[in-house]
Each structure stands twice: as structure tokens, then as C-alpha cells.
N, C-alpha and C positions, 0 to 999 in steps of 0.2 A: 504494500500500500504506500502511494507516495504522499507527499507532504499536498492534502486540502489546500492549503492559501497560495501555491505556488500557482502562478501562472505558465497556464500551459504553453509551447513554443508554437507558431502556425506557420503557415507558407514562407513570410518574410523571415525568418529566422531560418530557418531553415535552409533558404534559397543563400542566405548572410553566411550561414556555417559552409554551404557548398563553396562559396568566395576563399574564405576562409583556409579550405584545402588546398590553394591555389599556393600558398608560399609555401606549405612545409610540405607539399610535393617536389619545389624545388631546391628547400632547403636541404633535404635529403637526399636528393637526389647527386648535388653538386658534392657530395661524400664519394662519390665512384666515376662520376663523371671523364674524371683524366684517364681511366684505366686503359682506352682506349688512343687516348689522345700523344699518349706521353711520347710515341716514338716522334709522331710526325713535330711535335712541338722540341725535340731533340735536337731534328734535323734541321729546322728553323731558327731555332736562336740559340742552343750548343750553350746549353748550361752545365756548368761542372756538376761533379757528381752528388756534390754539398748543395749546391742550388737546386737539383733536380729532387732531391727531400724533401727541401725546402716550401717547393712549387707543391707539391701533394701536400705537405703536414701543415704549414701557416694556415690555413681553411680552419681545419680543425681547430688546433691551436687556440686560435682569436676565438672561436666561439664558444670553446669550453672556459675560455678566460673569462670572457664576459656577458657570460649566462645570470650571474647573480646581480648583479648591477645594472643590468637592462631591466631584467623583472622587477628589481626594485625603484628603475627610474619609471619604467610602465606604470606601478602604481602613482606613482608623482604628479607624471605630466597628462596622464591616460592614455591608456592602453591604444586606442583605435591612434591617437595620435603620433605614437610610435612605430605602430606597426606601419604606417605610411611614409615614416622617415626611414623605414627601415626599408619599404620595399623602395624606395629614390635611390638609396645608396648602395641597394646589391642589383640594382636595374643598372645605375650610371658604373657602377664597379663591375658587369658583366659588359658591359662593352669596351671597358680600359681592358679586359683581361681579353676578350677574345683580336682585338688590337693589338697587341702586346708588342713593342721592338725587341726586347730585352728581355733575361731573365729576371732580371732584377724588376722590372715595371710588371711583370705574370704575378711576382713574387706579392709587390705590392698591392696589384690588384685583388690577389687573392684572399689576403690581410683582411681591407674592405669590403670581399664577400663574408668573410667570417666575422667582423664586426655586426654587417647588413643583418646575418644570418641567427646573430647571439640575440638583434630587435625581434625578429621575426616569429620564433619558438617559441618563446614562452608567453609573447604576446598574443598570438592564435591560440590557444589553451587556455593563456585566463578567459580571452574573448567567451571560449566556449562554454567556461563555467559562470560566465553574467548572462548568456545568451539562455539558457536553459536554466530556469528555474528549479521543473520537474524534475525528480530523482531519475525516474523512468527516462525519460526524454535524454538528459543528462548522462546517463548510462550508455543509451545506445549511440549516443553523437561523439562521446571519447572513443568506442570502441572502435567507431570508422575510422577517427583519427588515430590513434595506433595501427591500425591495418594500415591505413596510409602511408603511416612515416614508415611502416616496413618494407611497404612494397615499394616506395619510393629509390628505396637505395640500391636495390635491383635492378629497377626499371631505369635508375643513372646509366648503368655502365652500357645495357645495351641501346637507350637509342643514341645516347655517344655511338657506338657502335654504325648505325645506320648512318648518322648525321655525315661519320666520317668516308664513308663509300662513297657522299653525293657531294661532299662540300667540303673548304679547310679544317684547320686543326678550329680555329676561334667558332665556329661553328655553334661547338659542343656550349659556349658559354653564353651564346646570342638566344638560345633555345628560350632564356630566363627572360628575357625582357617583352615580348609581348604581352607573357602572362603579368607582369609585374603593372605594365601599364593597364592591362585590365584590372587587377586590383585595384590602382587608383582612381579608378574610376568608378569602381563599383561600392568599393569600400566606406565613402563618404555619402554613399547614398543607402546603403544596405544596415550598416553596421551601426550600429550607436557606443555614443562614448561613455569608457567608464574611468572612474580613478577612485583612489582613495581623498573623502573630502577633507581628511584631517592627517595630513603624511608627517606634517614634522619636518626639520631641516633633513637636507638632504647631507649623509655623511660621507666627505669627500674623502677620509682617509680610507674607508672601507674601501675603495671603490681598487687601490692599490695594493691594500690587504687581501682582499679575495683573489685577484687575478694572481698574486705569487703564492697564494694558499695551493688555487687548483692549478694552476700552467706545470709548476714542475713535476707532481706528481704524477700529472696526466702525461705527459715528457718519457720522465724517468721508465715508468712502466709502461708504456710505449717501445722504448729501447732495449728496456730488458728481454719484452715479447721477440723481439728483431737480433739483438747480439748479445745475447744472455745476461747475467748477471753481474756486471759493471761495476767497482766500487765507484764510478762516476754517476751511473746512472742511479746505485743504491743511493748515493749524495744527494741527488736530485729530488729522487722520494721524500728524503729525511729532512732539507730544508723548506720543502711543501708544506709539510706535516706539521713543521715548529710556526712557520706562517698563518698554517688552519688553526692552530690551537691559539695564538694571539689573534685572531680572527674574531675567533668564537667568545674567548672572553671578553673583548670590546662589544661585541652584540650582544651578550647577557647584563654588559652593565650601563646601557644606553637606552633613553628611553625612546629615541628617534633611530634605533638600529636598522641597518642597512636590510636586516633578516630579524623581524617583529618577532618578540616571543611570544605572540598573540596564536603564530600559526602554531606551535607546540601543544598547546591546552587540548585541542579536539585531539582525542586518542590515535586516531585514524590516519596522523600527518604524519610521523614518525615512520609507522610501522609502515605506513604506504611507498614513504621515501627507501626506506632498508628491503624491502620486498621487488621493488623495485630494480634496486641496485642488483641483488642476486639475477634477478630473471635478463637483467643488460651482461651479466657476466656472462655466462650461458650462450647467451647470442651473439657477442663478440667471437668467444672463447670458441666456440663450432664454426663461425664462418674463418676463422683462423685457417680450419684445416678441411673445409668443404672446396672454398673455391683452391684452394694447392692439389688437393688431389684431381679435382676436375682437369685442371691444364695439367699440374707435372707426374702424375699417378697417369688419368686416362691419356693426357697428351693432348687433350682438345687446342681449339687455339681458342685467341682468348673471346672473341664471339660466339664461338657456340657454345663455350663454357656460362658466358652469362646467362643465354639463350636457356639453357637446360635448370641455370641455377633460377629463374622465372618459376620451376615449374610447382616450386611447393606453396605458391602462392594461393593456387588454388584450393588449398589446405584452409591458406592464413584468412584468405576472403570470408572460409563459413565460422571461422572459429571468435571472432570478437561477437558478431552479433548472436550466436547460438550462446557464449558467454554471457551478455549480458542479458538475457531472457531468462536464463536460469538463474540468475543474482537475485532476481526479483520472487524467484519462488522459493528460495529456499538463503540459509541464511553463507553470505555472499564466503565468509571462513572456508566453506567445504567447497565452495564453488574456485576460491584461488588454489586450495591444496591441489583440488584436482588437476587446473592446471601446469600446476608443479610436476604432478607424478606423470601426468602425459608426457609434459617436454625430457622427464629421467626415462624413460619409455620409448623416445624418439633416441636418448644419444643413448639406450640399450641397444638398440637396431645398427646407430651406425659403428659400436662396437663391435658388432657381427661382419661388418663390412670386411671386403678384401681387395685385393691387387684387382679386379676386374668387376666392381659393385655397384655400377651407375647405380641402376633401378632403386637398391636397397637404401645403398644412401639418399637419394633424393625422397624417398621415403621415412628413412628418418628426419633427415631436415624439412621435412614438409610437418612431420609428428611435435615435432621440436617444436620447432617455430611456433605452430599452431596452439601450443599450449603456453609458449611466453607471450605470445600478444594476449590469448585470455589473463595471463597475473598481470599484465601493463597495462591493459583497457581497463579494470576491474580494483587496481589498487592504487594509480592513478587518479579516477574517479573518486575511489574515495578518503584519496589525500586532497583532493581538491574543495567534497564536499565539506571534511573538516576545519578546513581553514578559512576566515573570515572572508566573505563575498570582497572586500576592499583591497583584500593583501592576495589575491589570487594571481598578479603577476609574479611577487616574487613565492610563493608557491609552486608555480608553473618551473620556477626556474631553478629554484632548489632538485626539483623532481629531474628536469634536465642534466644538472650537473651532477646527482647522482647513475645517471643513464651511463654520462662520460666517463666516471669512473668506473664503476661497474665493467662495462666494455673494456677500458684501457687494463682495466686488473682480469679481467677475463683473459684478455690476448695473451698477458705478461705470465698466468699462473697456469694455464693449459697450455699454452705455447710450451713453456718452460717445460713441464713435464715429456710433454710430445717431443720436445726436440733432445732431452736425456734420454729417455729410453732409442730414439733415432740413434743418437753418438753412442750407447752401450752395444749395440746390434751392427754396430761396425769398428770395430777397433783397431783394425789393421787399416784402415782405408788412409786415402791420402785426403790432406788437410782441406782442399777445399769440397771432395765427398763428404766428410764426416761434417761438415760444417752447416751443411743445410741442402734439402733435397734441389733446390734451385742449382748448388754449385754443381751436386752431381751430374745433373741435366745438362748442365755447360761440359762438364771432364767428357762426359762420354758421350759428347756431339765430338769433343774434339780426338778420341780417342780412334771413334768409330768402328764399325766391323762387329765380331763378339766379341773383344774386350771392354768396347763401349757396351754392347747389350747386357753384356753379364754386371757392369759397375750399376747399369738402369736398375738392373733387375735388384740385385739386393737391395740398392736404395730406396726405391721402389716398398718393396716387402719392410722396411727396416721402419718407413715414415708410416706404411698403412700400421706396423707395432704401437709404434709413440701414439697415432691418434686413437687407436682402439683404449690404450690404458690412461689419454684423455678424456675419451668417451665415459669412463667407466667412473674415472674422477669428477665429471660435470654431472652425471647423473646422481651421485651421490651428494652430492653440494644440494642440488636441489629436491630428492628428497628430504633432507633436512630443513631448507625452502617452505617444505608442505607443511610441518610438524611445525615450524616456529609461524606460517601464515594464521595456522589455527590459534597458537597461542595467543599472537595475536591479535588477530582482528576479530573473534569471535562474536558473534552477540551484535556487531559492528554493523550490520546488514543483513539481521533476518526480517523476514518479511513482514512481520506485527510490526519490527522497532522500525521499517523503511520512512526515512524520514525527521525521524528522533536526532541520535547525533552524525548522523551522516548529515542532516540537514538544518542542526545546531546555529549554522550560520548562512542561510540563506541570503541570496540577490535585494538588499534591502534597496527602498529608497536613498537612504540617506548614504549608502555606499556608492550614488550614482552624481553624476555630475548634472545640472540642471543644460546640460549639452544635451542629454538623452532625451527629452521631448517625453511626448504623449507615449503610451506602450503601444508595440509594434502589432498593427493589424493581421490575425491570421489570414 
């Protein structure tokens, strides 16, 4: 039963939410986008091999930096009014990039898409939690938005993929701007504005506390995933970590903090951010060693690797909205374990996998997948309902930058496994075989004959080892996932209490700006 006094969403809202999916399809998107792109952009402007990191990871980077500080300017200035500044700057920074002379101008365009990108997230999320009143309504419209952002980053790499067959490498970045422009256009007509009417000065010191809170940690374990265990990279972690903890203690003793201790009180924020964060590990930590097996295991090239890696989407399609239909009937605790023990069920499957397992594995990762967007759609929503209708940007974006984490320690702690057990299964090999299944693939291109076949073949065999006993480690992680969801959020979303403290702090008036007009005509 949802919450009597909410209003319920109609046509224009709805039509305002479809707008809505307009940026964080291409937010995510621009996550894989270069996969394709990156030879021809080589051969173009011949950036070193520092630069050509740089040109892929600065995206990331600026957005996981500045995730917390957007959501909290969001609430400030209001939300619709940022996401419009934001879609200006990843419109006019998607045409510096597909322009680019230089690597250094990619480089900094790229910056600017990640900055564009850190407005744009959490401001379509809070959007959706002032636009939907209804718990029900609410439920189902996160859940598409999670499908989204997933399918999104799939759907990057291959129509980069197509773009490039018919047109240059800037192509892949010009994709962003029509849609951008239609958001501005539709966005001030559709969308109403929201803010918090009472924010407080805004604290400028956080704003440089958070970004070296999360930048290095996201960094460091990044690197670790890529070149193992670094006492560079561990440094990086360590001085993230001393950053986040003087972070945190300025926001607990400020009454205009950057990150309100307001959103803590509903029980539902916490546990939704940590439930969260596991179910982003998971889905890093797998796509780590799905798309490697697909090209260096099956050999695909890298288009029909994407091409194929599409295919568990049609998994992810039926799994949020069948998620949240069943949230409503029974009490939502057993509805996220489930999904837990599904996605440990998906990397059982691709344990079982071998040297020649298309099928099974897109099978699993279709199982997978299918069951982390059900915990993200489903615990999402109801971190969002517990936090103040006001503070729902920086909500959004807390939620975010738990995702980046998540992922980045997913890549760093299952990579890490996978790639030991890879180096104990070859101990004789020469240093750049043992070093990672990529190098192998280069030695015995260069090898050739059957001594190149036979270096494929164990390495081959040695990486399908490492991810099977990732497999088995991710699956385990999120069993335990399932047991602490229950602990959790129990009680949180059964169907008698729907409404209660999920709905604690509903879309008031006074959380709205006198911008917002009359309420939106179904």
C-alpha cells in the first residue's frame, strides 16, 4: 500500500522522466565509448603511452571526484538548474573532444565531460525522486533507471563500434550533442524545479576534501586491478582514506555540511548506500573478466565481443520491473536477498565456465547482472525514499560514489585474485606470459606456429582458472550480501508499513522552490 497523500505521477511526468533518460544514457555510455575508438585516435594525434591512460581514465576520474559536491550544489542552486548547466558543458565538451588537435586538448576535453557528467547523475535521480511522489510509481521509474545506466555502458562500446565503420574517430563523441540539445529544450518545459529552500552556506572547503577523499582511492585501486599491488598504488588508497576520515569528521560537526546528517536518520540511507556498494563490486569485478575472455579467451574482435556482450541484457530488461512489482507485495528484505542469491547463482554458472563457454557464460552474466540491477533498483529507491525530499541530490550522489567505489574495489579484489591464481598456473612462463593474459596474446602472435599455440593454450586455460576461483569469491561476497540485506532493511518495505518510513520524508511543498508552479497535469 502506498503512501494516501502522495500524488500520483500522470502523463507529464512521466513523459519529464523519459527526458530524463536522455543524459544518463549518455553518461554511461561515454564509460566505453573509446573502446573502439582508441586505435584510430592513436593514429591521429600519437599520444604516449601515459597520455593514452590518461585519454580513457580522466572521464572517470573527474566524475567520481565530483559526485559529492554536485549533488550537494544540486541541492543549493536546484537540481533542474544544474542538470542544464551540466548538459551545456558535456554538449560544448563533446564537441572540443570529438575536434581534438592534440592529446592533450582529448585529454582536457575529456576532464569537462567528467565534470559535465558528475552534474548530470545525481541530478536525474534526485529529479526522479521529487518527480514521483508514489512509493509504487517511484519504485518502478528507479528501476528503469538502473536498467538504463546498465544497459547504457554496453550499448557505448558498440555503437562507437558502428559510428566508426561510417565516420571518424570524433564521431563517437558528436553522438552526445543532439541529444543534449534536446534536453534543453525539453527540460525547461517538462521538468520542474526543485532545491532545498533552507541549504545553508555552501562549504567550500569540502568541496577539496571530498575530491582527494575519493580521487585517490578510486586511483589507487584502479591500479592495483591493472598492475597488482603497488606500494605506490597501496599509498594512494591510504592517503584517500586519511582524507575521507577528515572528511567525514568536518561533516559531522557542521551544521551546513556538505553531506547533511539529516540523510542518516531514515534507517534505509545507510544500508541502501553499503548494499549498494557490494552489488557495484560484483558488476565491476565480472565485467573485469567477461569482456577479457570474450576477445582474449574466445578471440572475438573487439565488435563482436560487444555485440555478444548486449546479449544479457535481455535478462536485465525483465529483471528491474519484475523486481519492483514484487517489492510491493511482499516485504522488499527478501525481495533484495533474492536478488543477491540470483546474481551468486549467475557467477556459480560462470565458474563452471571453460576454454570454449560462450553460451554459458553469457548466461551467467545475463543471471548476474539480472539480479544486481534488482539490489540497485530496489535499494536505491529506498535510500532515496529515506532521505529528506530537499537533500535528495546529495543523496543521489552519495549513492553514486558509492557505485565508484564499489566497482573500483570490485576490479582491484577479483582482478587481484584472478590474476594470482593466472601467475601460480604458470611459473615457468616468460615474464610478459605470466604477467597478464593480454601479454600472452602478444608473445604468441609473435612466436607463432605451435609454440605460439601451445603459450595461447595454457594461458588461455591458466586465466579461465583465476576467473573460475573469482567466480566463486564474488559469489560468496554476495551471499553474505543477502544475509546482511535482511539484516538490514527488514521490516523497511513490507507491504502494510509501504509508505511509513520509506516514505518518512516525502516531496513536500516546502522542499520545492516557488519555481515549481501549479502540480503537473496528468
Amino acid at each position: 500500500m502506498t503512501n494516501s497523500a502522495a500524488r500520483l505521477a500522470g502523463r507529464r511526468e512521466w513523459t519529464a522522466f523519459t527526458v530524463l533518460l536522455l543524459p544518463l544514457l549518455l553518461v554511461s555510455m561515454d564509460v566505453s565509448v573509446l573502446y573502439f575508438a582508441i586505435p584510430a585516435i592513436t593514429q591521429e594525434l600519437d599520444p604516449s603511452a601515459t597520455q593514452q591512460l590518461w585519454i580513457f581514465d580522466s572521464y572517470a576520474f573527474a566524475l567520481a571526484g565530483l559526485l559529492i559536491t554536485m549533488g550537494s550544489l544540486g541541492d543549493r542552486i536546484g537540481r533542474r538548474k544544474l542538470l542544464l548547466m551540466g548538459a551545456t558543458a558535456f554538449g560544448l565538451a563533446s564537441v572540443g573532444a570529438a575536434y581534438a588537435t592534440s592529446a592533450e586538448m582529448l585529454i582536457a576535453a575529456r576532464v569537462l565531460l567528467g565534470i559535465g557528467g558528475a552534474t548530470l547523475m545525481p541530478s536525474t535521480l534526485a529529479l526522479v525522486r521529487n518527480l514521483f511522489e508514489d512509493a509504487r510509481q517511484r519504485g518502478q521509474a528507479i528501476a528503469i533507471w538502473s536498467g538504463a545506466m546498465t544497459g547504457g555502458i554496453a550499448l557505448g562500446s558498440v555503437l562507437s563500434g558502428v559510428m566508426l565503420n561510417h565516420f571518424w574517430w570524433g564521431s563517437v563523441f558528436l553522438i552526445n550533442v543532439p541529444a543534449m540539445l534536446l534536453l534543453l529544450v525539453l527540460v525547461p518545459v517538462l521538468v520542474p524545479e526543485f532545491k532545498d529552500p533552507a541549504p545553508g552556506r555552501f562549504d567550500l572547503l569540502s568541496v577539496p576534501l571530498s575530491t582527494t577523499a575519493v580521487l585517490p582511492v578510486v586511483y589507487g585501486l584502479k591500479e592495483i586491478a591493472a598492475e597488482g599491488l603497488e606500494p605506490l598504488y597501496a599509498l594512494s588508497v591510504a592517503v584517500g582514506l586519511a582524507f575521507g576520515f577528515v572528511f567525514v569528521r568536518r561533516q559531522r560537526s557542521r551544521d551546513d555540511a556538505m553531506v547533511a546528517r539529516a540523510l542518516f536518520r531514515g534507517r534505509g540511507f545507510g544500508a541502501g548506500i553499503a548494499l549498494n556498494t557490494i552489488a557495484a563490486f560484483a558488476m565491476m569485478g565480472s565485467a573485469y573478466f567477461t569482456t577479457q575472455y570474450l576477445q582474449s579467451v574466445l578471440g572475438m574482435g573487439t565488435l563482436e565481443a560487444a555485440l555478444w556482450s548486449l546479449a544479457p541484457s535481455l535478462l536485465i530488461g525483465a529483471a528491474a520491473p519484475v523486481s519492483a512489482a514484487l517489492a510491493q507485495k511482499t516485504d522488499r528484505a527478501y525481495v533484495i536477498a533474492g536478488g543477491f542469491i540470483l546474481a551468486a547463482f549467475g557467477f556459480t554458472l560462470i565458474s563452471l565456465v571453460g576454454s570454449d563457454s560462450l553460451w554459458l557464460l553469457l548466461t551467467g552474466a545475463g543471471v548476474l547482472a539480472s539480479g544486481l540491477v534488482t539490489v540497485m533498483s530496489l535499494v536505491s529507491d529506498m535510500a532515496l525514499a529515506s532521505a529528506p525530499a530537499e537533500k535528495a541530490g546529495s543523496a543521489a550522489s552519495l549513492l553514486e560514489t558509492g557505485s565508484e567505489f564499489g566497482g573500483a574495489l570490485g576490479m582491484a579484489v577479483l582482478g587481484s585474485l584472478g590474476t594470482a591464481v593466472y601467475r601460480s598456473d604458470l611459473p615457468g612462463a616468460e615474464p610478459a606470459v605470466r604477467e597478464t593474459l593480454g601479454g600472452a596474446v602478444a608473445t604468441a602472435h609473435q612466436l607463432g606456429g605451435a609454440a605460439g599455440e601451445q603459450v595461447l593454450a595454457l594461458a588461455r586455460e591458466a586465466f579461465v582458472h583465476g576467473m573460475q576461483y573469482a567466480a566463486w569469491g564474488g559469489a560468496a561476497l554476495l551471499l553474505a550480501g543477502g544475509v546482511l540485506a535482511v539484516a538490514l532493511t527488514r521490516g523497511l518495505g513490507a507491504p502494510a508499513a509501504a509508505g511509513a518510513e520509506a516514505e518518512a520524508a516525502p516531496a513536500q511543498p516546502s522542499a520545492q522552490t516557488a519555481e515549481q508552479g501549479a502540480p503537473l497535469a496528468g
